[in-house]
C-alpha positions in Angstrom: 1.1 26.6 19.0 -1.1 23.8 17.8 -0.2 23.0 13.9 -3.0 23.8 11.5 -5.5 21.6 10.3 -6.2 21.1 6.3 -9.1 21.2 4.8 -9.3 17.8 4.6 -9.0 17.5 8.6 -5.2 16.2 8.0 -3.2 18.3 10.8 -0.8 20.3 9.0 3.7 20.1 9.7 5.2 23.3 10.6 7.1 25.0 7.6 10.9 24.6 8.6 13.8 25.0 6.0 15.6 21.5 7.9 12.0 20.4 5.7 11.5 21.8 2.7 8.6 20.5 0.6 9.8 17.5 -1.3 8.4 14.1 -2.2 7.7 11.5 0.4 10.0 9.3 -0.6 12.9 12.1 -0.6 12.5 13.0 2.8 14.4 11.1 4.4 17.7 12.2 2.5 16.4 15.7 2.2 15.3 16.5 5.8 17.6 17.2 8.0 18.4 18.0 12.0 20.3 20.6 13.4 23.4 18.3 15.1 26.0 17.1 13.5 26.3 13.4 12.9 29.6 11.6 13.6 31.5 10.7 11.2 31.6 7.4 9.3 34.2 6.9 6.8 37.7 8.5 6.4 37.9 12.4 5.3 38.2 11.8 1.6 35.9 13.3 -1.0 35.5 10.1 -3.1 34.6 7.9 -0.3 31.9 10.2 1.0 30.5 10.5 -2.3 30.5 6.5 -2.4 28.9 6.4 1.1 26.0 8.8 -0.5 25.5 6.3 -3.4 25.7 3.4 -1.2 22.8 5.0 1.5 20.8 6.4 -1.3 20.6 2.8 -2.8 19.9 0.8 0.5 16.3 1.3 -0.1 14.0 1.2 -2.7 10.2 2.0 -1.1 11.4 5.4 0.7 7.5 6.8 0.2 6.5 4.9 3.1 9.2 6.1 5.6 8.6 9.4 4.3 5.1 9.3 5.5 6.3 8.0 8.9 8.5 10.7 8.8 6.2 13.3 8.4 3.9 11.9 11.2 7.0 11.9 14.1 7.5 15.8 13.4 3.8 16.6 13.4 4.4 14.7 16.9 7.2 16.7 17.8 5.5 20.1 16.5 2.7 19.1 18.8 4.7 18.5 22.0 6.9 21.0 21.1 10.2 18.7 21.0 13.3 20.7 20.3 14.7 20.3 17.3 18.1 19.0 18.7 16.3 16.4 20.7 14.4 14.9 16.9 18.1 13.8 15.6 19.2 12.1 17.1 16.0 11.3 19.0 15.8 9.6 22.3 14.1 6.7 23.9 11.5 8.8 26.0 10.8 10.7 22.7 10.3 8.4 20.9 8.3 6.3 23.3 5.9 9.2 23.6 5.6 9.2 19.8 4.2 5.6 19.3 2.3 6.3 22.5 0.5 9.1 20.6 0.4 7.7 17.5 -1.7 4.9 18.5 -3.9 6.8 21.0 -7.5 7.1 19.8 -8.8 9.7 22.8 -11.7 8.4 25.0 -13.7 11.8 25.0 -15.2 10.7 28.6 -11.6 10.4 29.6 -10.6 13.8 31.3 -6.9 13.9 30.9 -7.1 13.3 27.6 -9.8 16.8 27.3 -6.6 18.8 26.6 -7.5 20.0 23.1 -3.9 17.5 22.0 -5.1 16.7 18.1 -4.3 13.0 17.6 -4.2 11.2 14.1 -4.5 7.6 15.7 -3.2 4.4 13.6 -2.8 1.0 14.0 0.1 -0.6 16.4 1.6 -2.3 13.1 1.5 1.8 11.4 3.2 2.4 14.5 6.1 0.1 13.9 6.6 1.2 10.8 7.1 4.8 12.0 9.6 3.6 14.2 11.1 2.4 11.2 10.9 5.6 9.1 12.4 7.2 11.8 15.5 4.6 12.5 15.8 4.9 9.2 16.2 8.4 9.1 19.0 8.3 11.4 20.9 6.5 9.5 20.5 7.8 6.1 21.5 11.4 8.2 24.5 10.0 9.5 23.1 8.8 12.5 23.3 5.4 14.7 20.0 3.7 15.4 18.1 5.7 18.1 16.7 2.2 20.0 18.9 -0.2 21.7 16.8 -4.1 21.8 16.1 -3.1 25.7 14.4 0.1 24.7 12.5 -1.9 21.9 11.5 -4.5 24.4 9.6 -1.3 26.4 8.5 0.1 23.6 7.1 -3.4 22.1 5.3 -3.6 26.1 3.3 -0.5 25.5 2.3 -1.3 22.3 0.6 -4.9 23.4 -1.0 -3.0 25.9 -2.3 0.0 23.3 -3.3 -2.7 20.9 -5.4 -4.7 24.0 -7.6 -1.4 24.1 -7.5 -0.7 20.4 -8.7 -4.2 19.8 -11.6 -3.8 22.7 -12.8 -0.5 21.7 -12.8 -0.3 17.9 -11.9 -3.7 15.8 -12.6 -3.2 12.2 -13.8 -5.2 10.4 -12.2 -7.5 7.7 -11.7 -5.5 4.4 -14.4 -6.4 2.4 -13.5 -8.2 -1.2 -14.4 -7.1 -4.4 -16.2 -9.9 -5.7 -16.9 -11.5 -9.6 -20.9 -9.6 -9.7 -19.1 -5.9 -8.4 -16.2 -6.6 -11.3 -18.9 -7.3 -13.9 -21.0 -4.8 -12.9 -18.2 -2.1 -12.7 -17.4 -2.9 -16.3 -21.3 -2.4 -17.3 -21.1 1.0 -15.7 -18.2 2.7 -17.3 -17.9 4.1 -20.2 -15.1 1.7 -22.0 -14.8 4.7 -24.9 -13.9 7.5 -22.1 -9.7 7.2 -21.5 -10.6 8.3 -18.1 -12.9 4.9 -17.5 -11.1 2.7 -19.9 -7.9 3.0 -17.8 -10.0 2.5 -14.4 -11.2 -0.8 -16.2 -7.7 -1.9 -17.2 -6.5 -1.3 -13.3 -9.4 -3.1 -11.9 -9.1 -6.3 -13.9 -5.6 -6.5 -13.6 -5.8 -6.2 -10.1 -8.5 -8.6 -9.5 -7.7 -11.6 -12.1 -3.5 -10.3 -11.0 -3.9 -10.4 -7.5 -2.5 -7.2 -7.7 -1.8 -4.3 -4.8 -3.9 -1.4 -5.6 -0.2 0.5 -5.5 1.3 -1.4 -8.1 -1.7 -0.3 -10.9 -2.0 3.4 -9.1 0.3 6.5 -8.4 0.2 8.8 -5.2 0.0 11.3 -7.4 0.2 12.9 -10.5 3.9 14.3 -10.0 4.6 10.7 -7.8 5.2 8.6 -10.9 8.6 7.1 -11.6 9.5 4.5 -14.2 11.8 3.1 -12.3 9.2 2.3 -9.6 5.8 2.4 -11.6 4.9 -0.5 -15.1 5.0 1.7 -18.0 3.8 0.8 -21.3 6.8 -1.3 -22.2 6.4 -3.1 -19.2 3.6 -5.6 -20.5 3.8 -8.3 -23.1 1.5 -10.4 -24.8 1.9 -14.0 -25.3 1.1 -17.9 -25.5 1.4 -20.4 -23.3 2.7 -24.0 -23.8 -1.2 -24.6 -24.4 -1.3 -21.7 -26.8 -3.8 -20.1 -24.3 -3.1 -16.3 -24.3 -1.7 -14.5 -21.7 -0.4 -10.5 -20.9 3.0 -10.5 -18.2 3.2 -7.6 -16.6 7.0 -7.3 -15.2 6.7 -5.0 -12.2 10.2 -2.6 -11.7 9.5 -2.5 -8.1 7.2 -4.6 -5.5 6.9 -4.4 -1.8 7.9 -8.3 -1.3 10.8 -7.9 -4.4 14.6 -7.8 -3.1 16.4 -4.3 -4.2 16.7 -4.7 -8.7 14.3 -7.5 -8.6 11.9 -7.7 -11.5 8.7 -9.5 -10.2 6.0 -10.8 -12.8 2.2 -10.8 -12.9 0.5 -13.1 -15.3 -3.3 -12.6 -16.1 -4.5 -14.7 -18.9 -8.5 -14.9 -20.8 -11.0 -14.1 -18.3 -14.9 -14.1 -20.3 -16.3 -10.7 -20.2 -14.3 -9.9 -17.6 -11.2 -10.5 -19.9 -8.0 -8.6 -18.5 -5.5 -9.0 -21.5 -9.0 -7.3 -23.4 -9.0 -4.3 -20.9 -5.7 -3.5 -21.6 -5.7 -3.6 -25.4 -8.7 -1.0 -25.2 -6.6 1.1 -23.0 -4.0 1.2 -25.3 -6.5 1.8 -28.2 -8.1 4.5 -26.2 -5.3 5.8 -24.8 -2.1 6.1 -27.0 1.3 6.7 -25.2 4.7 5.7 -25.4 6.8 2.8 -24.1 7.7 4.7 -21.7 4.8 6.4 -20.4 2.5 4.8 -17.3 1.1 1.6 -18.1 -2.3 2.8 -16.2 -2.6 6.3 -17.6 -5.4 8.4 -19.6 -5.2 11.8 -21.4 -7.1 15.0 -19.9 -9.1 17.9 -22.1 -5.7 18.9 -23.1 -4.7 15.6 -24.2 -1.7 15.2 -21.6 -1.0 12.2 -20.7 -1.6 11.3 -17.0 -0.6 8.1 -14.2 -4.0 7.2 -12.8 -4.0 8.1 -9.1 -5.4 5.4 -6.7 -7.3 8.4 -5.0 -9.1 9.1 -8.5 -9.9 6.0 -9.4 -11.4 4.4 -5.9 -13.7 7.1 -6.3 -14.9 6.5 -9.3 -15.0 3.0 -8.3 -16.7 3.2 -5.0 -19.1 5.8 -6.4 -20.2 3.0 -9.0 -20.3 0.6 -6.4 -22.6 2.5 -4.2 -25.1 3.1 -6.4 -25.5 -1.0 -7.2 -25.9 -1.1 -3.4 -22.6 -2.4 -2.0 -20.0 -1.2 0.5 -16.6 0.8 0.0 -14.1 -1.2 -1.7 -10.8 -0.2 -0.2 -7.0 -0.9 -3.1 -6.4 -4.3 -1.3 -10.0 -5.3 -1.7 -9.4 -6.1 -5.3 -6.3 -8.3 -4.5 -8.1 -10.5 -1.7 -11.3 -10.6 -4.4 -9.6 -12.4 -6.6 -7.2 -14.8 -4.6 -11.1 -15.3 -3.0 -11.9 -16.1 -6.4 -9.4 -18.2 -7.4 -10.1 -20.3 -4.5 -13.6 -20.5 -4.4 -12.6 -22.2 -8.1 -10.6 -24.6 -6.5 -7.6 -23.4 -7.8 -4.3 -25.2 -5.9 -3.7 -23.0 -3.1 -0.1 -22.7 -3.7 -0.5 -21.7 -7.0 -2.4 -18.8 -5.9 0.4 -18.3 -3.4 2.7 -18.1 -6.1 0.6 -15.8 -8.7 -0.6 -13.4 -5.6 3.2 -13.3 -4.9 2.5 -14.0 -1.2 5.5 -15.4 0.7 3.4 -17.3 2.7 0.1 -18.7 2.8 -2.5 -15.3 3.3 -4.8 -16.5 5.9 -7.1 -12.9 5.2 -7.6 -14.0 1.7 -8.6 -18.0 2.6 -11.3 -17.2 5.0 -12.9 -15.1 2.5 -13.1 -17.3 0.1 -13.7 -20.3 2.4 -17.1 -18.0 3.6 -18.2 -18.4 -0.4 -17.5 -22.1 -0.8 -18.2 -23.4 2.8 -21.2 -25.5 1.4 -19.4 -27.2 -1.1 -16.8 -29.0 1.7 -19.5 -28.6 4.6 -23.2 -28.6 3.9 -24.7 -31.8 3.8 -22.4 -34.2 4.6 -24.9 -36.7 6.3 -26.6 -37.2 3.1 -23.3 -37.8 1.0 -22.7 -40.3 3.7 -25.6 -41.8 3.2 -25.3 -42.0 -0.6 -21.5 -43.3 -0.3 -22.8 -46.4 2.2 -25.0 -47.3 -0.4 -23.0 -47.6 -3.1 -20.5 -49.8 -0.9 
């Protein structure tokens, strides 16, 4: 039996009580298989409770895997894998998972005219499912299910999947939200509504921060965590040596921060565009506690609520739309304004460093090397010219 499709068109897991409906990021201690893993550590009540604390802490973005997780057992729902054979799972399995994963049917192709529902992703998702799922296993007890030869033959498949993924259906760049579609979006909302007020504080902090569109947003309503997510207490005002004013924003949690690191996001006086003023009306607008989200609004009830980044990309886009530009997408905010920044001249490696990048982000230069081409490029014979004749 095929699982059941959403109304969304998202194909839908099989209800199982070795799943029961948790949070993404709690699936991976909460889902379980129907083996029993070895044992690790010596029969002894207070060192199994410290290898609990010690697994539970090993990782601090578990929402991700949980999503990966979730994808292998709509796989194994779909091919009908036993349960005993998803933990520990098995080479062939998961070889066959990836395999599916990245599939995007040819419909002129008749073996794949089976009525199989796919949910194709990229071959880098893919690798990160294989991570969820190695990840699994050992949070449940397990060893790791892929020896390096088995990754080598798995890694094979994958160059070849991502030949034809590249040859059929590249995609193109993300497109950047640029200086015009900032301004713009601030002309359009409504900076008295606590709905728009806190899409306005998001968006400029993510632009002029260089921000992920995750570390302003939630999943969810129920998704927010202050351990995970800025809350109000979590940004300051300031001066800087040159008495120029500045908000840091002291992230709990960051996709490139080590586990307990506290990573920092400066944005400092913008014009019209200001960020440090965006967030001053959200507060005004919007009063909550210290502890409440940083990024939140209050409904007809007055509740306090996180901003999703579902909620407010549609409001965005919808804004966007009607000036007569494209979908922005959460990382098109970050990559506008290292673009930005750049096109200003701005040291690359200071961008580097404020953008939190651990390398140079080649995505982000050659968009802003498309706005300020002219400027190093254009003309160069006649700047010669003009140079020879002042020697």
């Amino acid at each position: 039996m095929a699982p059941e499709v959403t109304r969304l068109g998202q194909l839908q897991l099989r209800p199982s009580p070795l799943r029961p409906d948790c949070r993404a990021e709690q699936r991976l201690f909460l889902w379980r298989g129907v083996n029993t893993p070895p044992s690790s550590t010596i029969d002894n009540p207070v060192i199994r409770h410290l290898a609990s604390v010690a697994s539970h802490a090993s990782l601090r973005d578990t929402a991700s895997y949980g999503s990966g997780l979730r994808k292998f057992h709509l796989f194994c729902d779909i091919f009908s894998i036993p349960e005993a054979h998803r933990l520990p799972a098995t080479y062939p399995v998961l070889h066959s998972f990836v395999l599916w994963a990245v599939t995007d049917p040819d419909p002129l192709d008749p073996a794949l005219a089976t009525g199989t529902p796919f949910e194709p992703v990229s071959c880098i998702v893919a690798r990160k499912y294989l991570s969820a799922v190695r990840a699994w296993h050992l949070a449940q007890g397990w060893p790791p299910p892929l020896s390096d030869e088995d990754n080598v033959r798995i890694n094979w498949s994958l160059r070849g999947l991502a030949n034809i993924q590249q040859s059929r259906r590249s995609r193109p760049p993300r497109p950047p939200v640029t200086l015009p579609m900032l301004v713009a979006l601030k002309a359009t909302l409504d900076l008295s509504d606590p709905f728009d007020a806190c899409i306005w504080a998001m968006s400029s902090c993510a632009f002029y921060g260089m921000m992920r569109f995750g570390e302003v947003s939630v999943a969810s309503r129920s998704a927010f965590d202050g351990s995970l997510h800025l809350k109000r207490r979590d940004v300051q005002f300031g001066s800087d040596l040159h008495s120029q004013p500045y908000a840091k924003l002291s992230l709990p949690s960051a996709k490139t921060a080590k586990p307990g690191e506290v990573q920092q996001v400066f944005v400092n006086e913008q014009g019209d565009s200001c960020p440090l003023e965006a967030l001053r009306n959200l507060a005004a607008i919007v009063p909550a506690s210290a502890d409440d989200p940083l990024f939140s609004w209050r409904d007809r009830n007055g509740d306090i609520r996180p901003m999703t980044k579902n909620a407010a990309l549609k409001r965005v886009n919808a804004i966007f739309l009607a000036w007569g530009w494209g979908t922005a997408y959460g990382h098109s905010f970050r990559i506008g304004g290292a673009s930005y920044f750049l096109a200003k001249k701005v040291d690359p490696e200071i961008v580097r460093l404020a953008g939190r990048w651990r390398s140079l982000a080649y995505e982000a230069y050659i968009r802003a090397f498309e706005q300020i081409s002219s400027k190093h490029l254009a003309n160069i014979e006649a700047t010669d010219a003009a140079t020879s004749r002042v020697g």
